[in-house]
ZAKENU-699337 format. One record per atom (N, C-alpha, C): x, y, z; residue in three letters. Coordinates in steps of 0.1 Angstrom, whole numbers, padded with zeros to 4 digits, always signed. Example, Ala and Ser with C-alpha at 12.3 -4.5 7.8 and 13.67 -1.06 7.14 Angstrom:
BEGIN
+0132-0057+0078Ala
+0123-0045+0078Ala
+0132-0033+0078Ala
+0128-0022+0071Ser
+0137-0011+0071Ser
+0129+0000+0079Ser
END
This chain:
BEGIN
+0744+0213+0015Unk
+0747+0225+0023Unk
+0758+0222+0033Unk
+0760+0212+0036Unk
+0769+0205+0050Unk
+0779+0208+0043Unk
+0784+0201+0030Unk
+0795+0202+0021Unk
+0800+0215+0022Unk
+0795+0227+0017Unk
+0794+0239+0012Unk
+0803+0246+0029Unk
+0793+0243+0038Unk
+0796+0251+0049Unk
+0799+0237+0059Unk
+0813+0233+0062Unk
+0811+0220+0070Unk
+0812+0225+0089Unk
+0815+0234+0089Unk
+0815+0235+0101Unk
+0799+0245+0106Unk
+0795+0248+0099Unk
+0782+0251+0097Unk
+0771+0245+0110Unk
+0765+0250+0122Unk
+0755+0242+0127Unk
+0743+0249+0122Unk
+0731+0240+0121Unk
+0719+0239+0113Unk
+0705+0240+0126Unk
+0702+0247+0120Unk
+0689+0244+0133Unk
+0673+0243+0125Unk
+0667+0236+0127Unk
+0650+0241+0116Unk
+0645+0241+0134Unk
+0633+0250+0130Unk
+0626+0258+0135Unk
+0607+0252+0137Unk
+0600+0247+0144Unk
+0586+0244+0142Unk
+0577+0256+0133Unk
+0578+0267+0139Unk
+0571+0274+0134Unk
+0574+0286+0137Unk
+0568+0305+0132Unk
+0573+0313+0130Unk
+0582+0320+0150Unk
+0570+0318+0154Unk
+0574+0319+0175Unk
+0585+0312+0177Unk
+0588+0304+0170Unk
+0599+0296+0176Unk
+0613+0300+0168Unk
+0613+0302+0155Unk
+0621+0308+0150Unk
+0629+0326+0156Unk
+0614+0336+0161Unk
+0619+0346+0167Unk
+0626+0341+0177Unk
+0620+0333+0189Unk
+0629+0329+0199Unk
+0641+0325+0198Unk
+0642+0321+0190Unk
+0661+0311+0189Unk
+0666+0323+0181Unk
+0664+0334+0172Unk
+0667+0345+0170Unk
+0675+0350+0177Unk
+0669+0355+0190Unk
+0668+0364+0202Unk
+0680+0355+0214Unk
+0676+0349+0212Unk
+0685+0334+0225Unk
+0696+0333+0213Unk
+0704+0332+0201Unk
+0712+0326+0196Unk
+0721+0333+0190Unk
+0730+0332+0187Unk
+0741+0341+0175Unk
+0741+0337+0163Unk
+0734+0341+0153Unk
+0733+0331+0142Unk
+0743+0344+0130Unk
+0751+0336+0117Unk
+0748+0344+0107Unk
+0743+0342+0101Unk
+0730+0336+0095Unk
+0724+0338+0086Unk
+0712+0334+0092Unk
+0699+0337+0087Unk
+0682+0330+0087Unk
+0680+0326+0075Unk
+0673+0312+0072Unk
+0667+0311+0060Unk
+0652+0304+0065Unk
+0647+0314+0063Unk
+0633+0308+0066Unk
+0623+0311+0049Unk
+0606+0304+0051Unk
+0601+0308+0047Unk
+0585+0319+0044Unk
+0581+0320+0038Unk
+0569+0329+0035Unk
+0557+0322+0049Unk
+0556+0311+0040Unk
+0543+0300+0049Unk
+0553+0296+0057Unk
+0545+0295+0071Unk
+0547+0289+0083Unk
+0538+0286+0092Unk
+0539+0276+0101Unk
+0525+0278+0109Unk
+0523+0288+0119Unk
+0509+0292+0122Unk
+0509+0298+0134Unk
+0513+0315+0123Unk
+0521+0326+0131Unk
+0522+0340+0121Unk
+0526+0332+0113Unk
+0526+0345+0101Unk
+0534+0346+0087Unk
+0551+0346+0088Unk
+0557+0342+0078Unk
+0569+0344+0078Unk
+0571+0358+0073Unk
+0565+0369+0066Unk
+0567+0382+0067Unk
+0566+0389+0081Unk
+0558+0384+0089Unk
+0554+0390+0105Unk
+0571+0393+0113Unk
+0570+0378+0111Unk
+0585+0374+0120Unk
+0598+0377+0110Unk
+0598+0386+0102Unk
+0610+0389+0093Unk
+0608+0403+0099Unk
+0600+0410+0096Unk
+0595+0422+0098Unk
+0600+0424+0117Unk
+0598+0412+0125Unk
+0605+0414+0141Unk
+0616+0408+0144Unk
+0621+0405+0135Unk
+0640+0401+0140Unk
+0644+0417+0130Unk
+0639+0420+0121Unk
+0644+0433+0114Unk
+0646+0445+0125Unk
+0634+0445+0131Unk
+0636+0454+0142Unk
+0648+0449+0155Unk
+0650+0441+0161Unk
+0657+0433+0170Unk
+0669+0431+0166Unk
+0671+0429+0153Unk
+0682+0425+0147Unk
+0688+0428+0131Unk
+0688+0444+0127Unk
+0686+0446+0114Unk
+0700+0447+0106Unk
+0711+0442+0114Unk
+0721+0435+0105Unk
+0721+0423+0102Unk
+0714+0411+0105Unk
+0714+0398+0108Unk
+0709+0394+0094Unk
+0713+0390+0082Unk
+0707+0386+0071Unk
+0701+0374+0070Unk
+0684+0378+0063Unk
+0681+0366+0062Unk
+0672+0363+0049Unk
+0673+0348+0047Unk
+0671+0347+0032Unk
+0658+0342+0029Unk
+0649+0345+0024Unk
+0636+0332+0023Unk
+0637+0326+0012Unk
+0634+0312+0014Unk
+0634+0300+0008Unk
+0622+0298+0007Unk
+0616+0295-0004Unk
+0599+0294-0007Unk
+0594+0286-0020Unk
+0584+0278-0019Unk
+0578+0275-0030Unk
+0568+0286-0037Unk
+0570+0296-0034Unk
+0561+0305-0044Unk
+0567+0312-0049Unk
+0557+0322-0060Unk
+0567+0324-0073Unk
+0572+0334-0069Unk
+0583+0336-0076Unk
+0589+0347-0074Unk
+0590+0360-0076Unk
+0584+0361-0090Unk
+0571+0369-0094Unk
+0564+0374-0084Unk
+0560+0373-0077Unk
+0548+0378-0071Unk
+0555+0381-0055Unk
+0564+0372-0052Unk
+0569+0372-0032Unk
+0578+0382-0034Unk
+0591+0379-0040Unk
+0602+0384-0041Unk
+0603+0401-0037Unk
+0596+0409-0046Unk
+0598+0422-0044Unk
+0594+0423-0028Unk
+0582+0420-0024Unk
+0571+0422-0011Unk
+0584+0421-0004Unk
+0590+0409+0000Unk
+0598+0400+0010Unk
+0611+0412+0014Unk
+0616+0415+0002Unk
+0626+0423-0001Unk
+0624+0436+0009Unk
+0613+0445+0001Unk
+0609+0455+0008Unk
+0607+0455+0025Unk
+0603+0438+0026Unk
+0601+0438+0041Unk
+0613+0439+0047Unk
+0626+0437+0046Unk
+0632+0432+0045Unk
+0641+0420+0049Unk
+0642+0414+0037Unk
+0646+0402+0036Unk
+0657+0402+0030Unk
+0673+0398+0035Unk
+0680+0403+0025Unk
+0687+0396+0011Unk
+0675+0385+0009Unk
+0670+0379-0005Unk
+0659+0370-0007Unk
+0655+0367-0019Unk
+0645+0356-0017Unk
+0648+0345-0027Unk
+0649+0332-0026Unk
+0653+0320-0036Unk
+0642+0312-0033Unk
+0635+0311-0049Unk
+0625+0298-0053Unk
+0628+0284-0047Unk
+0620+0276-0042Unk
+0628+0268-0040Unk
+0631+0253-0049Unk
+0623+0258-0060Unk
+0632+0248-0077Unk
+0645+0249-0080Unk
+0647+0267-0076Unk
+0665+0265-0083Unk
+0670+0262-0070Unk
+0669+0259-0059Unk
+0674+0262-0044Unk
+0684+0250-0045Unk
+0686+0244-0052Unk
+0697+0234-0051Unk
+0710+0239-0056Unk
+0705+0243-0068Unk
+0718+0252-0075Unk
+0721+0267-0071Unk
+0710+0273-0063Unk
+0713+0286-0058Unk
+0717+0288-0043Unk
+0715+0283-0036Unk
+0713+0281-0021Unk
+0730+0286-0018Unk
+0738+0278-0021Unk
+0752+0283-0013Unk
+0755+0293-0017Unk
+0753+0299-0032Unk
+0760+0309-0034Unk
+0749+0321-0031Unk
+0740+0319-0031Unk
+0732+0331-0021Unk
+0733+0332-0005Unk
+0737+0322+0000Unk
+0745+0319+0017Unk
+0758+0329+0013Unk
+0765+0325+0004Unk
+0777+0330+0005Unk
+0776+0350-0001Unk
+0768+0351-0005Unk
+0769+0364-0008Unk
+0759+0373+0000Unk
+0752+0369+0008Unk
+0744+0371+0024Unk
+0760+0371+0032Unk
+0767+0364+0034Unk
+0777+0363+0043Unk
+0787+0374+0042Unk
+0786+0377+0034Unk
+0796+0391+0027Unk
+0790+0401+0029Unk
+0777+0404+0035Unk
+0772+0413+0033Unk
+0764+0422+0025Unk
+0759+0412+0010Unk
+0755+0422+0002Unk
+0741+0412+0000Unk
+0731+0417-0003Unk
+0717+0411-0010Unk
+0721+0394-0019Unk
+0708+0392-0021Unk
+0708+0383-0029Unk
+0696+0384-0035Unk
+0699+0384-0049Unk
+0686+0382-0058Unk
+0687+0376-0072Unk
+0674+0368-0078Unk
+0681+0361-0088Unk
+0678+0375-0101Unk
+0684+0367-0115Unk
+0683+0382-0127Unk
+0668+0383-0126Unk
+0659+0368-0127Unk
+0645+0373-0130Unk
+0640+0388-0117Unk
+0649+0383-0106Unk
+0641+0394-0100Unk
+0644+0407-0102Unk
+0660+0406-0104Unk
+0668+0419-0111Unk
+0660+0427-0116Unk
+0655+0418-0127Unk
+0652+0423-0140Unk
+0638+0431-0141Unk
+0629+0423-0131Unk
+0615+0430-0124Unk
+0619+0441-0115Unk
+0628+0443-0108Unk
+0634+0456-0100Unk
+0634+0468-0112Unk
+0642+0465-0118Unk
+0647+0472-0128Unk
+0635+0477-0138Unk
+0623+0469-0144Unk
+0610+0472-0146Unk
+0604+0483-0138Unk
+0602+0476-0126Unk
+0594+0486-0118Unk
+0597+0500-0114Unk
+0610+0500-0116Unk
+0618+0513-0118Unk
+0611+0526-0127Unk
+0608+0520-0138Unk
+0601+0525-0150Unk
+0582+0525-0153Unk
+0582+0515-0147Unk
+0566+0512-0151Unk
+0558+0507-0139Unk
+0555+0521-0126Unk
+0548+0520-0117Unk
+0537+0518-0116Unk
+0527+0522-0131Unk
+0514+0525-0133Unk
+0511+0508-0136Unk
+0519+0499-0140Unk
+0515+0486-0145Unk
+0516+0470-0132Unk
+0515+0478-0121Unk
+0518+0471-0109Unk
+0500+0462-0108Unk
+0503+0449-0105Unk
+0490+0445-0102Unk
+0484+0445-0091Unk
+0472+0447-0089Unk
+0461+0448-0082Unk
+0467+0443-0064Unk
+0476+0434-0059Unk
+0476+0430-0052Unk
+0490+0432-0047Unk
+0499+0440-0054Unk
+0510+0446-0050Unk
+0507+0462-0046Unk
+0498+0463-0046Unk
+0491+0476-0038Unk
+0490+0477-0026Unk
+0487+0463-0023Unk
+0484+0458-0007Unk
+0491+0461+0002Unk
+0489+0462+0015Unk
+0502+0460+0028Unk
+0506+0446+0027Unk
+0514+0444+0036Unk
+0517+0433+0041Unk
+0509+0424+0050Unk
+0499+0431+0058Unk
+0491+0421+0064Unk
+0478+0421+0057Unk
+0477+0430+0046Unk
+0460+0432+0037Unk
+0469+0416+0023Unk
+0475+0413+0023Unk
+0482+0405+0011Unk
+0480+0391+0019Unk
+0483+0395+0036Unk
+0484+0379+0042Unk
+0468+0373+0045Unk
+0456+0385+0048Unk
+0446+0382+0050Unk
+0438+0380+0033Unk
+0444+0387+0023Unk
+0436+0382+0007Unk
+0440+0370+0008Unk
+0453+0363+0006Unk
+0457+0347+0010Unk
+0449+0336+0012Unk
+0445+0343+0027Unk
+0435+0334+0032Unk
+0425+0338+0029Unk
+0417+0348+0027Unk
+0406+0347+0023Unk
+0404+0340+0013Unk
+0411+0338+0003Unk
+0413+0337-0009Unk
+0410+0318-0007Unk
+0417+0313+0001Unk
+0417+0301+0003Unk
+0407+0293+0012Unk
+0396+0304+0015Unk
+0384+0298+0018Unk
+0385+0299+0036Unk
+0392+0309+0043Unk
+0392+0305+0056Unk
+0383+0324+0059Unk
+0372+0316+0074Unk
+0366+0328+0075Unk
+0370+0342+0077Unk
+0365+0351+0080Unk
+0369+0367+0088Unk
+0373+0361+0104Unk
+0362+0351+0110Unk
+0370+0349+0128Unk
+0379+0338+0122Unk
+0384+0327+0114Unk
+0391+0322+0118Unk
+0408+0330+0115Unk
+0401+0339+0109Unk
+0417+0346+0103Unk
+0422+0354+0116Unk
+0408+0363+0120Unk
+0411+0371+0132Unk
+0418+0360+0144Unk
+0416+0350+0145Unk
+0418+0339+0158Unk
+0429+0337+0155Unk
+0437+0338+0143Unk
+0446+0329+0135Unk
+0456+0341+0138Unk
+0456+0354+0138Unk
+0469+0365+0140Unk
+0460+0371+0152Unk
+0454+0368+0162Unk
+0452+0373+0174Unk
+0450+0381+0175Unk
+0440+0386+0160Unk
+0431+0403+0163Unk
+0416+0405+0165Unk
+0412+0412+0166Unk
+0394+0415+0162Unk
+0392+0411+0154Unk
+0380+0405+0151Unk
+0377+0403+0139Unk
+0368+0411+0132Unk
+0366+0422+0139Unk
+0359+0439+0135Unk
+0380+0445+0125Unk
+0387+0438+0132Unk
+0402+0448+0125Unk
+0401+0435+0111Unk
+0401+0425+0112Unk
+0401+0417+0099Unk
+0384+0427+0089Unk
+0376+0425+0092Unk
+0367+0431+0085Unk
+0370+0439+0077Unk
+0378+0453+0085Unk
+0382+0463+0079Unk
+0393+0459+0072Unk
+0402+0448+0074Unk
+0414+0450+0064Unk
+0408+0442+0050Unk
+0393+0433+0049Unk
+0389+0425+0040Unk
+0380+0437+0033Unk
+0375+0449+0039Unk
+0370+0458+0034Unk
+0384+0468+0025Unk
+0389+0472+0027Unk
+0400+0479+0025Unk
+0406+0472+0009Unk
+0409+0460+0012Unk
+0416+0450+0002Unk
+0404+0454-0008Unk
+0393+0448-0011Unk
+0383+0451-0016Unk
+0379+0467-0023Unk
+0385+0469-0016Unk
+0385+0488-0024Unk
+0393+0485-0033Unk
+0406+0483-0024Unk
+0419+0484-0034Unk
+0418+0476-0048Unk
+0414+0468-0048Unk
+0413+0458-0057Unk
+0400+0459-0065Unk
+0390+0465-0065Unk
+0378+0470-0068Unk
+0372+0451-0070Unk
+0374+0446-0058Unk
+0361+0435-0061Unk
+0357+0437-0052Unk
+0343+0425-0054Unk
+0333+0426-0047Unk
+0327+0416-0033Unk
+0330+0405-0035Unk
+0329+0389-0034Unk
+0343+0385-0027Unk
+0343+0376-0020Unk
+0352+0366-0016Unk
+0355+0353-0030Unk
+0347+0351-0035Unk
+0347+0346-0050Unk
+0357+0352-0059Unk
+0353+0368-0061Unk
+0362+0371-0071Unk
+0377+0373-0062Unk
+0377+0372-0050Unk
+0390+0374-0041Unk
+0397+0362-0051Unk
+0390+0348-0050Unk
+0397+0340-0051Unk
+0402+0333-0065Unk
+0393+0335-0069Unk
+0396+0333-0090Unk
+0406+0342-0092Unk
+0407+0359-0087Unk
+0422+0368-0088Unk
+0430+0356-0082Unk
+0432+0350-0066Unk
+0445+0345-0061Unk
+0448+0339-0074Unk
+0438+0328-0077Unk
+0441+0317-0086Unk
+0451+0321-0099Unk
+0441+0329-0106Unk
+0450+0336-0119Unk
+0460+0343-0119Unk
+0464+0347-0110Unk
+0474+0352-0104Unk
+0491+0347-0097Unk
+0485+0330-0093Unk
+0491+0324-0088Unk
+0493+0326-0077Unk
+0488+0329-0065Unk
+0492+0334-0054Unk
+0491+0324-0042Unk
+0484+0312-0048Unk
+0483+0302-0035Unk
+0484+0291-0041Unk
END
């Protein structure tokens, strides 16, 4: 990346609070953050520099599939998302096409844009979700309680209830079990 951009300064970030803050305190052109972070979600804090700063492009860098993040991230807006398998060979020229001003997406995602265009009825189960009912299936999914989730995004844990209730409609299961065999088969964690 040094190569690519040499005058370029780099900053990494501990976790999602710290990244808004240097946001807000800094002049940056670009963000590349990701999905997982500690402490909020990396959709939380995309979702509040968008508001703060909704020319400011930024890119998520992630190990999860793309399949599944990409569209979500997008919608939030993100103004791309890169796997981070091809991120070696994609990374600058998605910097560089963020820098210009326009999106970045790879064809697979293209090509799923362009699906969904056509075939709304064939959306799975978990692209129904919001954004915070997708970050609490996650964790449920991964075995963490109703209070540690609530303690974990600093809500009630009567508002997690309802959003573990809600998801469960949407998804017609029943169990925190079947929550988690869907993440599984699904690939979501």
């Amino acid at each position: 990346m040094k190569e690519a951009f040499p005058f370029a300064e780099i900053e990494e970030v501990s976790d999602a609070e710290d990244l808004y803050k240097r946001v807000i305190k800094s002049k940056w052109d670009v963000v590349i953050s990701d999905i997982s972070m500690p402490g909020r979600s990396g959709l939380d804090v995309l979702q509040q520099i968008r508001q703060d700063q909704p020319k400011l492009p930024v890119l998520i860098l992630s190990i999860h599939p793309e399949e599944h993040y990409a569209m979500r991230v997008l919608k939030a807006g993100a103004s791309g998302y890169l796997n981070k398998d091809s991120a070696s060979e994609e990374l600058v020229k998605a910097v560089n096409q963020l820098l210009l001003g326009k999106k970045y997406i790879t064809a697979a995602v293209a090509d799923k844009l362009a699906s969904s265009l056509d075939q709304d009825y064939s959306k799975l189960s978990h692209e129904n979700l919001s954004d915070r009912e997708f970050e609490v299936l996650k964790l449920l999914a991964s075995g963490k309680s109703v209070s540690d989730i609530a303690k974990q995004f600093s809500l009630n844990v009567t508002t997690i209830s309802t959003y573990r209730s809600r998801i469960m409609e949407k998804m017609n299961l029943r169990t925190n079990a079947d929550l988690t065999l869907y993440a599984i088969e699904n690939k979501l964690m």
